[in-house]
N, C-alpha and C positions, 0 to 999 in steps of 0.2 A: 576196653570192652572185650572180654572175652564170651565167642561162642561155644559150646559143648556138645556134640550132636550124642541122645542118649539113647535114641531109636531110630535105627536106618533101614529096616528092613521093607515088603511089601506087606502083605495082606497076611499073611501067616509068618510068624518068629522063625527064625532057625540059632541052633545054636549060638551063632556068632549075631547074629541081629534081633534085636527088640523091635518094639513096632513103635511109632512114628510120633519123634520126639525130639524138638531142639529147643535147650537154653541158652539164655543169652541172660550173663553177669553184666548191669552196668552199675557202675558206683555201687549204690549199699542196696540195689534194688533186682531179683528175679523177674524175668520176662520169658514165660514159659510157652512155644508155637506147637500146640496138639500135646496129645497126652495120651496116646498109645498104652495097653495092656503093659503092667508091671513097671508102668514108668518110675513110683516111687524109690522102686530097690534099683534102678538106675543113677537115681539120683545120690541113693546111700554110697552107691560103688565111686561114682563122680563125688563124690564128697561137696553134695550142693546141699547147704542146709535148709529147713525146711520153715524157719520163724522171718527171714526176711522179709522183707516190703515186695510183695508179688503181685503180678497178674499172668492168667492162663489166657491165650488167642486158639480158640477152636476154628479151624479151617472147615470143618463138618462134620456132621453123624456118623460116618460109617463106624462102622465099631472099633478099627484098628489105629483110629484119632482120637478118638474119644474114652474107648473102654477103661483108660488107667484112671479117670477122675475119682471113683467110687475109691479105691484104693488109697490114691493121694489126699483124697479129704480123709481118711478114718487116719493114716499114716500120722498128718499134721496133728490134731485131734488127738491121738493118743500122747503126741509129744509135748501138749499141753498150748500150740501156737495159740496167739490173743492179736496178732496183727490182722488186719482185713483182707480178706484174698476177694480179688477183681477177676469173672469171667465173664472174658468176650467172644462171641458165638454166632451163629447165621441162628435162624428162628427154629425152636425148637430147643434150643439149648435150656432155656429157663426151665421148659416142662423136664429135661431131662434130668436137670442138679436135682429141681425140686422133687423126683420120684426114688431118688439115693437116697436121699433126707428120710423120704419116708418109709424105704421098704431094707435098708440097711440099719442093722442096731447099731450103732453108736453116735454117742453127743457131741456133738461140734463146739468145740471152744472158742473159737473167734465167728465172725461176720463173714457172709458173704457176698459180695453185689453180682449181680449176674446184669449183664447187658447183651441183650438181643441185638445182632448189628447188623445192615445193609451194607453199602458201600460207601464209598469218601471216606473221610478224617473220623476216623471211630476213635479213637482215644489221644488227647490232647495235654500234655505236661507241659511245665516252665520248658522242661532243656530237650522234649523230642516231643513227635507225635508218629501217631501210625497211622496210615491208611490199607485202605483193602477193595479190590475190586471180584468181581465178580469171574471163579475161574470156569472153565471147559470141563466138567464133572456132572457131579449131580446136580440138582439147584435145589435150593441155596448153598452154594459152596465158595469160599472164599481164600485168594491172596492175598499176602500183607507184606506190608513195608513197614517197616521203622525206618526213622528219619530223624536224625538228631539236627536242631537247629545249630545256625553258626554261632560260634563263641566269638569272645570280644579278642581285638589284638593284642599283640604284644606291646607288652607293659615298658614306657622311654624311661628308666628312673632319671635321667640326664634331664629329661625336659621336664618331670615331675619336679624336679629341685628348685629349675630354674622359674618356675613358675610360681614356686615361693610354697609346694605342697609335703606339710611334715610330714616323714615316714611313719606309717602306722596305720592306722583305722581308716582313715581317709585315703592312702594309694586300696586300702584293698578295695574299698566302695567306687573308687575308679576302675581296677580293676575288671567290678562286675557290672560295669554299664553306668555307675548312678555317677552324677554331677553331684561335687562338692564345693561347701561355702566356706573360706577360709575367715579366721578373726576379723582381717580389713575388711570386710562385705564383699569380695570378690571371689565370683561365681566358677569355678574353673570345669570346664562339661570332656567327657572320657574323652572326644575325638581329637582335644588336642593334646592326645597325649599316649592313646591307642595306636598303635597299627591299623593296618586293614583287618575286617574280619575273617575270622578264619572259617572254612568250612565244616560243616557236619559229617558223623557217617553215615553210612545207607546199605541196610540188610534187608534183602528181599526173601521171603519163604515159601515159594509159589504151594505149598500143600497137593493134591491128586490135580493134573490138569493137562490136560490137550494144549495141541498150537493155541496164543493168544496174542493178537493185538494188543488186547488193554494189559497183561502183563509184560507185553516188550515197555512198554509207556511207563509202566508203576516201575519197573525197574531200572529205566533211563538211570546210566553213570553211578549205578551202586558198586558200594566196596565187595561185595559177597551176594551173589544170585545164587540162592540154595533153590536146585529145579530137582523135580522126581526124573526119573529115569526110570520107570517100570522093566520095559522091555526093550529088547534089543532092535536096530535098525529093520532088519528083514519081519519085524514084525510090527513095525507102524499101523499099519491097518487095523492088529489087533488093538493095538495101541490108542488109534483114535477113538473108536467104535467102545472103549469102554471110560472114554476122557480119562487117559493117560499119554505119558510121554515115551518117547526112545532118547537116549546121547545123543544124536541130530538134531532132534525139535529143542533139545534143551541149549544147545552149542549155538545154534541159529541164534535161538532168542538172547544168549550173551554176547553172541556177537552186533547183534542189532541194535540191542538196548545200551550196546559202548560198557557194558560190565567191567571194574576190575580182576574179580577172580570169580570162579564157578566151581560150584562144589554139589555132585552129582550124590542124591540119598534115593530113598523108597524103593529099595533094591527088592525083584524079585528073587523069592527061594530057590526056585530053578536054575538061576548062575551060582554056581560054586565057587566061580572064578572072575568076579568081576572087572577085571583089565581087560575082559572085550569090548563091556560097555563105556570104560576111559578112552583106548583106543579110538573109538567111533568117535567120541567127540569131541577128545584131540582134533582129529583130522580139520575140525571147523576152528576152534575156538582151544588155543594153545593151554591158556594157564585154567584146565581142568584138573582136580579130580575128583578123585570117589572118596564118599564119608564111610567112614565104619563108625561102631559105638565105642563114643567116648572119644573120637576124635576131638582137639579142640583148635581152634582157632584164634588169634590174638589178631585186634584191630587196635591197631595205637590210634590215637588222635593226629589230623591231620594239623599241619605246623604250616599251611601255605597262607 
C-alpha cells in the first residue's frame, strides 16, 4: 500500500504546498482523502493515473478540500475514463457534485455515485472498510479510517501434501479461506492448514480538527495517523477556537491512540520552516514527521 500526500498545505497554496490532498494506492484500486484546488495536476506530477477503480472521501466543504473536484471530474472526462468514480462526503456534498454537472461545460464519460455519509462504517469491501467519525471543525465534518481486514495464514505446503491436497487450484482456494473436497469425498477446511491470521493495516486521515476523543478511539493501533497541524503550540487557543490542531494536540493523540507512525500535513503558509512544528511534536511522540507534496509512504503488509 502505498500513500502519496499530494496537498499539504493550509487554507491558502504556497509555492511549495497544494492544498489538501492524500492518495492511497491499494492493489489496482485509488482511494482519494479530500481533493483540494489543483489536485488533478498533482496527480499528473505523482504519476497517479486517472482510469483506475477509485473512490474520493470528502472530509468537508471548505473550499480547500473540496475545491479540486470540478477540475478532477473534467480532467478524467477529458481522458475518456468509463470506470465509476465513488464520492463519499458529510451532507451537502451531493448538492455540490451535482451543481459542477450543471454549471461547468463539459460531458462526463463514466458514472458517478455520490454517498452522503454520517458516521460509523461508511463504505464496506471484501478486503477493507472505512469508518468516519465526527471531527472538531465545522459540522458536518469528518475523520476516516481505512481498515484493511485480516488476511488468511501462511500457507503449510508440508501439511497441504500430507493431507493428500494436489498442488494447483485447490491450495489456491485454500489459500483464500475456501474449504476444498478432494476426489475421495474428503472435506479438507483452510485452518488445517493456515497459520494464524494475519493482521490488517490502518490509515487514519483526521481532515481539519481540534482535540478528539473519538479520533484517539478511531485511530487506536494504526500504521500511519495522518493529523493537521495548522498552527504552532503558542498558538493552541487560536488553534482550538477555529477546530484546528498544533504538533502537541496531534503528538498527544498518537501517543494515546498507541499509533505506529505520525505524519504531520495542513501546514500553514505562514511557516516557511516547518521543523518547528516537527520539533514540537517530537518532544511527545518520537517517530514524527512533517508531509510535504509528494511525499510518499510505503506500508508492506503485516507478516505477524
Amino acid at each position: 500500500m502505498q500513500i502519496t500526500f499530494l496537498g499539504t498545505g493550509g487554507s491558502i497554496p504556497t509555492p511549495k504546498r497544494g492544498l489538501s490532498a492524500v492518495a492511497i494506492r491499494r492493489k489496482n484500486e485509488l482511494l482519494l482523502f479530500d481533493c483540494g484546488e489543483g489536485t488533478q495536476r498533482q496527480m499528473i506530477q505523482a504519476g497517479i493515473g486517472f482510469h483506475k477503480k477509485a473512490k474520493v472521501f470528502v472530509t468537508h466543504l471548505h473550499g480547500d478540500h473540496v475545491l479540486g473536484l470540478p477540475g478532477l471530474l473534467q480532467t478524467m472526462s477529458l481522458l475518456g475514463r468509463t470506470n465509476k468514480l465513488e464520492i463519499y462526503g458529510p451532507q451537502g456534498i451531493k448538492e455540490f457534485v451535482e451543481a459542477i454537472n450543471q454549471t461547468v461545460s463539459f460531458k462526463l464519460t463514466f458514472h458517478i455515485k455520490i454517498k452522503e455519509i454520517e458516521v460509523g462504517i461508511v463504505c464496506q469491501e471484501k478486503e477493507y472498510k472505512v469508518s468516519a467519525v465526527q471531527s472538531v471543525h465545522m459540522n458536518p465534518s469528518l475523520s476516516y479510517a481505512l481498515i484493511e481486514k485480516p488476511r488468511p495464514g501462511r500457507f503449510n505446503k508440508e501439511k497441504a501434501k500430507e493431507l493428500g491436497v494436489p498442488e494447483g487450484h485447490l491450495w489456491a482456494k485454500l489459500q483464500s479461506g475456501e474449504s476444498v473436497k478432494l476426489t475421495d469425498g474428503k472435506v479438507v477446511y483452510p485452518k488445517l492448514i493456515l497459520g494464524a491470521a494475519r493482521s490488517g493495516r490502518k490509515i487514519v486521515y483526521t481532515g481539519d480538527t481540534g482535540s478528539s476523543k473519538l479520533l484517539v478511539k478511531l485511530a487506536e493501533n494504526a500504521d500511519l495517523l495522518i493529523h493537521e497541524a495548522t498552527f504552532e503550540d503558542k498558538m493552541k487557543e487560536r488553534a482550538l477556537e477555529d477546530g484546528h490542531s498544533t504538533p502537541s494536540i496531534a503528538a498527544e493523540t498518537a501517543k494515546e491512540a498507541d499509533v505506529k507512525r505520525l505524519v504531520l500535513t495542513h501546514i500553514s503558509a505562514r511557516y516557511k520552516d516547518a521543523n518547528l512544528l516537527l520539533n514540537q511534536a517530537r518532544k511527545i511522540f518520537a517517530n514524527t514527521e512533517i508531509a510535504e507534496d509528494f511525499l510518499r509512504v510505503e506500508l508492506p503488509l503485516h507478516e505477524d
